[in-house]
C-alpha positions in Angstrom: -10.7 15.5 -28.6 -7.7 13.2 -29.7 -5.4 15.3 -27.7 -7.7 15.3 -24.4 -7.7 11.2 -24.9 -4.3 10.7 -25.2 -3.2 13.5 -22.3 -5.9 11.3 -19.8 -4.3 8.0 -21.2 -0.8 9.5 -20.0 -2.2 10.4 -17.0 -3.7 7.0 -16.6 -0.7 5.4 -16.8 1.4 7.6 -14.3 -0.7 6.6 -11.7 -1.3 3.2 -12.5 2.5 2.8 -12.1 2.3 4.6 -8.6 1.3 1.9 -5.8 -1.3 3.9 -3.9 -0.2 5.3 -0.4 -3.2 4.3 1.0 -2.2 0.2 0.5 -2.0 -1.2 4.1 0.6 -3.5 5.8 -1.2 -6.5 7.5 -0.3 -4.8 11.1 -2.9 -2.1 9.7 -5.1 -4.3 9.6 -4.9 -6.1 13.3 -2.8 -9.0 11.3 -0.1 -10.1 13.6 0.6 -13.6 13.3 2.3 -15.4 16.9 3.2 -13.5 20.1 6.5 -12.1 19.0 7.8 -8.7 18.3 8.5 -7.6 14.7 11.9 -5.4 14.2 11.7 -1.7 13.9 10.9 -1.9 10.2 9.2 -5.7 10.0 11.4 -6.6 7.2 13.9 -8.5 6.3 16.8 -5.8 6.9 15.9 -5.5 10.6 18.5 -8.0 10.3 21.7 -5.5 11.0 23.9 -5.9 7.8 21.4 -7.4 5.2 20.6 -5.3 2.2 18.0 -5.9 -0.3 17.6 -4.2 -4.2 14.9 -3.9 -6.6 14.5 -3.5 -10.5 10.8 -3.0 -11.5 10.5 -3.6 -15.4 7.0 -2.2 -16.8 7.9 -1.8 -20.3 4.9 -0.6 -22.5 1.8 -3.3 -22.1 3.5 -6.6 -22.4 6.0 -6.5 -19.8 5.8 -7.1 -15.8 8.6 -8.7 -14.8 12.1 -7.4 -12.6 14.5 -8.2 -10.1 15.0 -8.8 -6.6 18.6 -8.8 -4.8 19.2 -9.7 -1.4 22.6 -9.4 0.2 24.0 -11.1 3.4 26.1 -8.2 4.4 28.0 -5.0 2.4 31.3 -6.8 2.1 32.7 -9.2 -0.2 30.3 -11.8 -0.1 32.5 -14.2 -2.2 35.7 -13.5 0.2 33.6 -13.4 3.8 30.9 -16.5 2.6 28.0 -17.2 5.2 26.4 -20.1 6.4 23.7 -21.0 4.2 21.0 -24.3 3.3 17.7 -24.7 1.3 14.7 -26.4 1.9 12.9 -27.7 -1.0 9.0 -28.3 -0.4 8.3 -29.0 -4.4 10.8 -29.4 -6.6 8.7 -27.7 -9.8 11.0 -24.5 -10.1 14.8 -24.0 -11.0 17.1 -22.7 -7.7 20.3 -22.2 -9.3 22.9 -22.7 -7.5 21.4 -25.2 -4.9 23.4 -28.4 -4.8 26.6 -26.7 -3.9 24.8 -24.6 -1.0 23.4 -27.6 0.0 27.3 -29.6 -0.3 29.1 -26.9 1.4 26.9 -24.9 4.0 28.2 -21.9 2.6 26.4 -18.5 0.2 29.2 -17.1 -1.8 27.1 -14.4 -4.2 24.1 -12.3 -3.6 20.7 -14.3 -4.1 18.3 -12.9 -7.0 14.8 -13.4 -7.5 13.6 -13.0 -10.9 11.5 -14.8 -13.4 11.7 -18.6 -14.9 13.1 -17.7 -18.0 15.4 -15.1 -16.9 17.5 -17.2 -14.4 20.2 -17.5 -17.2 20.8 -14.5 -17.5 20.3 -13.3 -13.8 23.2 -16.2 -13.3 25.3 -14.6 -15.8 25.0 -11.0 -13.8 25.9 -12.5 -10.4 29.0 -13.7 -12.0 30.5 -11.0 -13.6 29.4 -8.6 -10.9 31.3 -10.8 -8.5 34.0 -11.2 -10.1 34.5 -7.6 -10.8 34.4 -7.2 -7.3 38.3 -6.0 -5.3 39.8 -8.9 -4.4 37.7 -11.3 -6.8 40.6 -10.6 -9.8 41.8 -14.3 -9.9 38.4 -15.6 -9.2 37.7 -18.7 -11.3 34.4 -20.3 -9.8 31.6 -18.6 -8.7 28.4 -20.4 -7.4 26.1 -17.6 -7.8 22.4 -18.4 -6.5 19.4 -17.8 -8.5 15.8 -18.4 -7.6 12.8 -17.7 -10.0 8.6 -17.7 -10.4 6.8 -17.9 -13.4 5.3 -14.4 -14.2 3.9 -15.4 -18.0 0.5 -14.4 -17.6 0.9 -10.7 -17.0 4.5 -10.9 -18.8 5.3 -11.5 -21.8 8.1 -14.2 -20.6 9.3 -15.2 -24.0 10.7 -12.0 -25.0 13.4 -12.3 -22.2 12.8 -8.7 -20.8 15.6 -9.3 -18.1 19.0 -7.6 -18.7 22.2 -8.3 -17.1 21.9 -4.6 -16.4 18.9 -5.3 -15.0 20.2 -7.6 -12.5 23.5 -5.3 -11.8 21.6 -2.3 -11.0 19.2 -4.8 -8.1 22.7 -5.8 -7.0 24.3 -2.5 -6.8 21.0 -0.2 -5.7 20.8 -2.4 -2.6 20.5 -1.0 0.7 19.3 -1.4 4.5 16.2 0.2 5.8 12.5 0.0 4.3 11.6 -2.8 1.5 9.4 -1.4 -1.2 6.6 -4.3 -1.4 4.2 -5.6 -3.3 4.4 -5.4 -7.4 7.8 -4.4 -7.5 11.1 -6.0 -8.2 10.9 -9.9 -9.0 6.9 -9.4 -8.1 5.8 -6.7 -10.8 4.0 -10.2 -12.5 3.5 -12.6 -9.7 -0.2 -13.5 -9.1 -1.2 -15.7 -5.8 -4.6 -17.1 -5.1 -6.1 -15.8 -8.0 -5.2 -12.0 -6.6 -2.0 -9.9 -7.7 1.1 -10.9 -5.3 4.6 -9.6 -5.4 7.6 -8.8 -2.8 6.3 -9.2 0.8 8.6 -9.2 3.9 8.6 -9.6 7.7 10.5 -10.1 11.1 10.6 -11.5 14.0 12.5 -10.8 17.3 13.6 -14.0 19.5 14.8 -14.2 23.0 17.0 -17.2 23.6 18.8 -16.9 27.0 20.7 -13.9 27.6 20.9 -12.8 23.8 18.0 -11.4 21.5 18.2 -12.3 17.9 16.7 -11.1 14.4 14.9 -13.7 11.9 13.7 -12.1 8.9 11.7 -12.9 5.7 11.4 -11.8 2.1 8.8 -14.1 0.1 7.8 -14.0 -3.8 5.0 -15.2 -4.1 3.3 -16.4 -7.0 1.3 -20.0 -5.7 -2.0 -20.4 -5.5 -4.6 -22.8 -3.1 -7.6 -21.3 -0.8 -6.4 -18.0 0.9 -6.8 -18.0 4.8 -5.8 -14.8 6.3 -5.0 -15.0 10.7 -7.2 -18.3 10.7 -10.0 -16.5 8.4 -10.6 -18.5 5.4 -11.2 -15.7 3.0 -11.8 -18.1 -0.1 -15.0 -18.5 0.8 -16.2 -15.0 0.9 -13.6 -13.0 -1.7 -14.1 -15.6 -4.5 -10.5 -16.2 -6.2 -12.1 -15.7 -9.8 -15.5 -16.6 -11.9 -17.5 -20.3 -12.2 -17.5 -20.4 -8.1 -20.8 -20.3 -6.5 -21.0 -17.0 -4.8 -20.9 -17.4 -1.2 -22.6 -14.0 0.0 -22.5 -10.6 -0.8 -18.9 -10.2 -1.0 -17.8 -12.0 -3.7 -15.5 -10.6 -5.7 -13.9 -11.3 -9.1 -10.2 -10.7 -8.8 -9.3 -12.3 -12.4 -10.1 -11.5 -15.6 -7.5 -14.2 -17.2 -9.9 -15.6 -20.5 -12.6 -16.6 -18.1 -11.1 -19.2 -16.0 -10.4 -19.9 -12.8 -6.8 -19.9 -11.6 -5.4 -23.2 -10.4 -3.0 -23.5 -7.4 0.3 -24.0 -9.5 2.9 -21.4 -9.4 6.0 -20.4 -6.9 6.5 -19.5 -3.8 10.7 -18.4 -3.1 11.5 -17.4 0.5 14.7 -15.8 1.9 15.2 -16.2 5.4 18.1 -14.3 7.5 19.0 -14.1 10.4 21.9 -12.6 13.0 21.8 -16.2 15.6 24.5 -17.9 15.0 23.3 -21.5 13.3 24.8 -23.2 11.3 23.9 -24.8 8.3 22.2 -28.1 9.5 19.6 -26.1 11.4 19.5 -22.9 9.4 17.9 -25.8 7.1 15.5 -26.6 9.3 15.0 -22.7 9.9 14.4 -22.6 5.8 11.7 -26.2 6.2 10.0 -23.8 9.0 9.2 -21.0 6.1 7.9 -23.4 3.5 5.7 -24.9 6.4 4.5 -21.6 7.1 2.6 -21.4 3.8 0.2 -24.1 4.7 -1.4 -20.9 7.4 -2.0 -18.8 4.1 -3.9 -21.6 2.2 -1.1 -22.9 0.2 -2.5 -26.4 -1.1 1.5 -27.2 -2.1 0.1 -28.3 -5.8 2.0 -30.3 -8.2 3.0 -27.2 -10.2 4.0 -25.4 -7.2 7.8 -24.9 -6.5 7.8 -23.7 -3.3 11.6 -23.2 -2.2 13.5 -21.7 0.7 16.9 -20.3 1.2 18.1 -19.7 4.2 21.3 -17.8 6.1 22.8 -16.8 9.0 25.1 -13.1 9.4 27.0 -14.0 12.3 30.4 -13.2 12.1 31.5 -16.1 13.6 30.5 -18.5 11.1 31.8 -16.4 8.0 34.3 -18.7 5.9 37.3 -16.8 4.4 40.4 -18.2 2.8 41.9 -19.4 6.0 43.5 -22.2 6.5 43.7 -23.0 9.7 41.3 -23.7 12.8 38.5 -21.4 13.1 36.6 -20.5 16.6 32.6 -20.7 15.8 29.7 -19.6 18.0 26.9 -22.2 17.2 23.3 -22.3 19.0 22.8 -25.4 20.5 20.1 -27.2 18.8 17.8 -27.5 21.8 17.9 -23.6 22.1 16.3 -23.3 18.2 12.8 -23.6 18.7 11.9 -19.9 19.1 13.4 -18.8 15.9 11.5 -21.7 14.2 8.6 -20.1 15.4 9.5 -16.7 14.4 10.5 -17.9 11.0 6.8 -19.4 10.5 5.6 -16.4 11.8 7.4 -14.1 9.9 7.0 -15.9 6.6 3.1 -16.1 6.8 3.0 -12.0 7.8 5.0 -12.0 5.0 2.7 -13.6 2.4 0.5 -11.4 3.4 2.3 -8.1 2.6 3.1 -9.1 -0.4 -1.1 -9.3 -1.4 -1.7 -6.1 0.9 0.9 -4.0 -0.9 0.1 -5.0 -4.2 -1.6 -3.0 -7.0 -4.0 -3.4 -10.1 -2.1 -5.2 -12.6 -2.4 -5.1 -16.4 -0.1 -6.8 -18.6 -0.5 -8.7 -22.1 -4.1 -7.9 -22.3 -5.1 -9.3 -18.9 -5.8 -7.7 -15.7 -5.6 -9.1 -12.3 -7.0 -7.2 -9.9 -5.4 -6.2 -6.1 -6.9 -8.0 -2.7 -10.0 -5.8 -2.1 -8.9 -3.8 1.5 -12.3 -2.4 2.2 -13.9 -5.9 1.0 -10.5 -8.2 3.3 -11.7 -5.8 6.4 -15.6 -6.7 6.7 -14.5 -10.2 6.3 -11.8 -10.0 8.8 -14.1 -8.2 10.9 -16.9 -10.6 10.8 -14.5 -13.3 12.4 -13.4 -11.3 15.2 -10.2 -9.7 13.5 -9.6 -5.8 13.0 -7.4 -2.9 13.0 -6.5 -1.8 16.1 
């Protein structure tokens, strides 16, 4: 009997660590935020030259934490820098890095996504893997960029679970095409709204003039307030957690965190990319645009909350090198921006949503948070006029 128990345990956890197939995208489900076009694969790398990595660590029952890496282009990042800003909405999080983005227009490392406690060590990792880069040998200063989100209640935080090797292997494994989603990477612990979040991306595709450009998202989300799916506030029918009056028959009790409801603090990091050329005066207002976007989700932007976004632009044209001399730039004009704010607000809430579509069971330091309920999410959706196709 002792040997049938353990075999189904091991079986247990296989697939527990196996995000079902059957977890839909939010297009599945007849979401599609705004009137634009997403890319070919809806994600962040539909922007030609951006790569993103992922390190899921699931170590045993304590640990559900990782790594996500996102690189502007394939190249040396340090030697061809691109034009960069961040838009802080709440300052309750640690954005390493920030204040010389923010002095110089300029991202010089790949950005990581990991957990609070681990953005030392994530920091450490973007150095030396830049500076081991060709060409980096006489590198002395390196502004590496590091965002995080508290994982703590599925993690165990304190016991520092991140590696440098960790972080490397994000860096190095990255790559174009698909982005895995959901609990994965630097959202294997993240919880938002009460439900399990994670790694969510999206993309948009703008016409300005003659040209057609890319905007693309990658959120972390880990924040809290009164989910509102397309318009549909869902918080009302697919109760967040316990102590709630129910509200009809499909309440549902996501949390099983000793008892209590969960309260809107947390994080929400956003990367935005994109291939128009701005530079970094609007690609800050391109990064303000994603922060705003999480008001559509429900975010109630509580005093806990550091909701942060980083923003940058591939164009080849705006790429600082070593050069000394003058440099010919290809800059949208400002008045010709509004569509790829609206993509980016777009993008980012489709985002947000992947990121609770794609998302699995979760149980970690004796707690369990449970996934978004798809069959439950439909009938509501459904019920206001909102369904697959």
């Amino acid at each position: 009997m002792r040997l049938i128990f353990l075999l189904c345990a091991g079986v247990m956890a296989l697939q527990a660590a196996q995000p079902p197939a059957a977890r839909p995208r939010a297009r599945e489900l007849g979401i599609t935020p705004g009137a634009m076009d997403p890319g070919p694969l809806n994600a962040i790398t539909d922007v030609a030259g951006v790569l993103v990595g992922q390190t899921t660590v699931n170590d045993g029952t304590n640990v559900r934490t990782g790594v996500t890496a996102i690189l502007p282009h394939g190249g040396n990042v340090f030697r061809e820098k691109v034009a960069g800003a961040v838009f802080v909405g709440n300052a309750f999080g640690k954005l390493a890095g920030s204040t010389q983005v923010e002095e110089l227009g300029t991202i010089e490392s790949p950005i990581v996504l990991t957990n609070t406690l681990s953005v030392g060590t994530a920091l450490d990792a973007v150095v030396r893997w830049t500076i081991a880069q060709p060409g980096n040998e006489n590198v002395r200063s390196v502004n590496g960029l590091v965002g995080e989100t508290n994982d703590g209640t599925l993690n165990d935080i304190r016991g520092l679970h991140v590696t440098r090797e960790h972080v490397q292997a994000a860096i190095a494994g990255a790559k174009t095409g698909p982005v895995d989603e959901g609990a994965v990477g630097a959202g294997a612990g993240t919880i938002a709204f009460g439900w399990k979040g994670g790694i969510g991306t999206s993309s948009r595709r703008v016409r300005v003039g003659g040209d057609t450009w890319t905007a693309g998202v990658l959120v972390q989300t880990n924040y809290g307030g009164k989910l509102t799916i397309a318009g549909v506030p869902v918080w009302k029918e697919l109760a967040p957690s316990a102590g709630r009056r129910p509200f009809d028959r499909l309440r549902v009790v996501p949390s099983e965190v000793e008892g209590r409801a969960p309260n809107a603090d947390g994080s929400c990091m956003i990367v935005v990319a994109t291939d128009a050329p701005l530079d970094a005066r609007n690609l800050k207002r391109l990064a303000a645009r994603a922060v705003f976007a999480l008001a559509r989700t429900g975010s109630t932007y509580s005093n806990g909350s550091g909701d942060f976004a980083i923003a940058f632009s591939t164009h080849p044209s705006l790429r600082v090198t070593s050069a000394q001399g003058p440099q010919t730039r290809t800059v949208l004009p400002t008045d010709a921006v509004s569509g790829l704010f609206e993509a980016t607000l777009d993008a980012t809430e489709e985002a947000v949503y992947n990121s609770l579509l794609k998302a699995i069971d979760t149980t970690g330091s004796g707690r369990t948070i449970r996934a978004l309920p798809i069959d439950a999410l439909k009938d509501v959706l459904k019920k206001h006029g909102v369904s697959a196709p």
